[in-house]
Structure formats: structure tokens, C-alpha cells
C-alpha positions in Angstrom: 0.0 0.0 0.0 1.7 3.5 -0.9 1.9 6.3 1.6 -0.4 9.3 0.8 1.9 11.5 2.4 5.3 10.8 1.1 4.5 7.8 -1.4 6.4 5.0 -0.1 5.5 1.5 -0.1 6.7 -0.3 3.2 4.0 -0.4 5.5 3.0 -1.9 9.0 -0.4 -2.5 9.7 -1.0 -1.8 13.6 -4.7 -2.8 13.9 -7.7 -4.5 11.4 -11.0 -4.6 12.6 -14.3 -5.8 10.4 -17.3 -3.7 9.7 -20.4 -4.6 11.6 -21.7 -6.4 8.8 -18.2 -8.1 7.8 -18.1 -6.8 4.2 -15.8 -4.3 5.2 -12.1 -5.0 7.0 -10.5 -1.4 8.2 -6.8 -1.5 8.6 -4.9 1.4 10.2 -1.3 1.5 8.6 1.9 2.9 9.7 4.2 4.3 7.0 7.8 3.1 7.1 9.3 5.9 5.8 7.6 9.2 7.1 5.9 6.9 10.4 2.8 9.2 9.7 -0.5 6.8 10.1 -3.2 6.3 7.6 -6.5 4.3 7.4 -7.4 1.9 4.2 -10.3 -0.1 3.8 -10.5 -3.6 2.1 -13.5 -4.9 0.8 -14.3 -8.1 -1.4 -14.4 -6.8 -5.6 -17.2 -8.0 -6.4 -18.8 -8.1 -10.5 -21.4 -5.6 -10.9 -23.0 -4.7 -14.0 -22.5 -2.0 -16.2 -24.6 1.5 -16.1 -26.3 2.5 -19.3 -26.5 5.9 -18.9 -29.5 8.1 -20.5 -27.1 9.1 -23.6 -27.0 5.2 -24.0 -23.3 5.2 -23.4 -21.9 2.1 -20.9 -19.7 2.4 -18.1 -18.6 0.5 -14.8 -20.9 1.5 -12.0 -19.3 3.6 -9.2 -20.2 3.5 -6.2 -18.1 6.7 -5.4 -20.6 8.2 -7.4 -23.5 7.0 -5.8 -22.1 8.3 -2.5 -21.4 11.3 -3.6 -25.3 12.3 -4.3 -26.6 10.5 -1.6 -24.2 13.2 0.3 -25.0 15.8 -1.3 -28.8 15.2 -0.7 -28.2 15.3 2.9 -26.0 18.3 3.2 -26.8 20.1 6.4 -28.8 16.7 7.8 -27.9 15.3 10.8 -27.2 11.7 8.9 -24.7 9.3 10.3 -22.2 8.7 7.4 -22.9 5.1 8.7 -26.5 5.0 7.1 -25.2 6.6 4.1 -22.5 4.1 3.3 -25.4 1.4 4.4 -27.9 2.9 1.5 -25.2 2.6 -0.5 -23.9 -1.4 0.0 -27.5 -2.1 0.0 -27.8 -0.2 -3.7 -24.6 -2.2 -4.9 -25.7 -5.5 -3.4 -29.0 -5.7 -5.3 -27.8 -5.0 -8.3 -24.9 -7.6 -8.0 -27.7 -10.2 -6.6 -30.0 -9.4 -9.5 -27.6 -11.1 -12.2 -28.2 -8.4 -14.8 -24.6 -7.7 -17.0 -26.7 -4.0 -17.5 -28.7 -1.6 -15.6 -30.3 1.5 -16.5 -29.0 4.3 -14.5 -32.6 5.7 -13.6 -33.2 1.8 -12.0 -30.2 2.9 -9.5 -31.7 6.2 -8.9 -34.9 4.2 -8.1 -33.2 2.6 -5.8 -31.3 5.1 -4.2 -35.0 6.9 -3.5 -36.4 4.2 -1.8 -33.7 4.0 0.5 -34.1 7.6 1.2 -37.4 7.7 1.6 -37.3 6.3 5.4 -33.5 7.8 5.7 -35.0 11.6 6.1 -37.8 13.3 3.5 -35.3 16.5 2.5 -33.2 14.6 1.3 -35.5 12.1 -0.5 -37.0 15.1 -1.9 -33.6 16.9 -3.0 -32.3 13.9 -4.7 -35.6 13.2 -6.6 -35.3 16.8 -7.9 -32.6 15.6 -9.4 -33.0 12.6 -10.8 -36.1 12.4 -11.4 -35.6 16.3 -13.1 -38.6 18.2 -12.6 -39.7 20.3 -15.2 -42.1 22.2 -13.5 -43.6 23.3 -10.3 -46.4 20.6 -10.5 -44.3 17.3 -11.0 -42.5 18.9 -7.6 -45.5 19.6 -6.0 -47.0 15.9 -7.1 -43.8 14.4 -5.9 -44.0 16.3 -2.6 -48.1 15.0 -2.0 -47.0 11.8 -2.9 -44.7 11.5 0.1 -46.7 13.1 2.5 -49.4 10.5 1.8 -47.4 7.9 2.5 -46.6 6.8 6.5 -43.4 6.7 7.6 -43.1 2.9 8.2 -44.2 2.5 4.7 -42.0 4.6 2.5 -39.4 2.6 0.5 
């Protein structure tokens, strides 16, 4: 593993501990060369399928990418980075159990909105917005009526 700070590659690990669901191992490392200490996690690569996008052009899904909106619905939102990262596994897990070699990317937004639905409403709402690009002030308004008739132990 090469040091972020100076770039060399001898490395101790001083401690390794497993997520809470075990997908996850966390290893704290000590750099041989500047002794400054970083954190790296592991987890299993796993095959997922590839993301049509709505130009129709292909690429490897990222779940960077998928973080990065969930986070950036929930800006200012008292959300554990836990539950984020949770929405997130759970998004990449289903589409790695469901076999598909392809996946629209509006199916992952999908997704990503039922999850948030129960997660916090604001942010549900700001990542629809989004996705689901609203063209005017009625498909925002309808969106909006929609979750508010729904209880909370039903959404997603």
C-alpha cells in the first residue's frame, strides 16, 4: 500500500478490525518511511453490471458516485455517514444479486430513492429533484403530495 503523504511502499499494519456487517475490513497502517498513520479499507471486488446511462453510453458503475449524491442530498442533515454508506452497499448488493450484466441508470436512482425515503424526506425530496428532473412546479408539487401521503413505516 503506498503512503499518501510521502508515497512509499513499506508499511506496517498496527490494527484490522471488520465492519459490523463483515463486508468491510478497516486496517490502520503505519508508514515506514515518514511513520505518519493512515487508514485503508479492504472490501471483497465484487462483478457488478455495467450502467447505461440516459445518452445510452456504458460504463462500470461507481459507487463513489452513488455516495457522492446520496451526500450531497443530505448536506446540512444530521445523517450518520454510517447510514449513508449502508444505502449505498445495500444499492450495490442488489444490483450484484440481480444477475443483470446491465442496468439502467434511472433503475439505480430508483433505488437510491427508496432508500431515502425512510433515511430523512429532505433529502429524498432533493435527490428526486434531481433525478427524477422536474420540469415544472407541479411534477414537484405531485412528488411532494406523494410522500406526505405515505406513512413513515411505509416509505421505500
Amino acid at each position: 500500500m503506498k503512503c499518501p503523504y510521502c508515497g512509499v511502499l513499506d508499511n506496517k499494519v498496527i490494527d484490522s478490525r471488520l465492519s459490523q456487517a463483515g463486508e468491510v475490513t478497516r486496517r490502520r497502517r503505519e508508514c515506514e518511511g515518514c511513520g505518519r498513520r493512515y487508514t485503508t479499507y479492504e472490501r471483497v471486488e465484487q462483478v457488478v453490471p455495467l450502467v447505461i446511462k440516459t445518452d445510452g453510453t456504458r460504463q462500470p458503475f461507481a459507487r463513489e458516485k452513488v455516495l457522492q449524491g446520496v451526500q450531497r442530498a443530505v448536506v446540512k442533515l444530521e445523517i450518520p455517514a454510517e447510514r449513508l454508506e449502508q444505502l449505498v452497499d445495500r444499492v450495490q448488493r442488489d444490483l450484484i444479486e440481480s444477475g443483470d450484466k446491465e442496468v439502467e441508470s434511472t433503475l439505480i436512482g430508483e433505488r437510491v430513492l427508496e432508500g431515502l425515503k425512510d433515511l430523512h424526506p429532505v433529502a429524498y425530496v432533493r435527490f428526486a429533484s434531481v433525478h427524477r428532473q422536474f420540469h415544472d412546479l407541479e411534477e414537484f408539487v405531485a412528488a411532494l403530495s406523494q410522500l406526505r401521503s405515505t406513512p413513515p413505516g411505509e416509505r421505500g
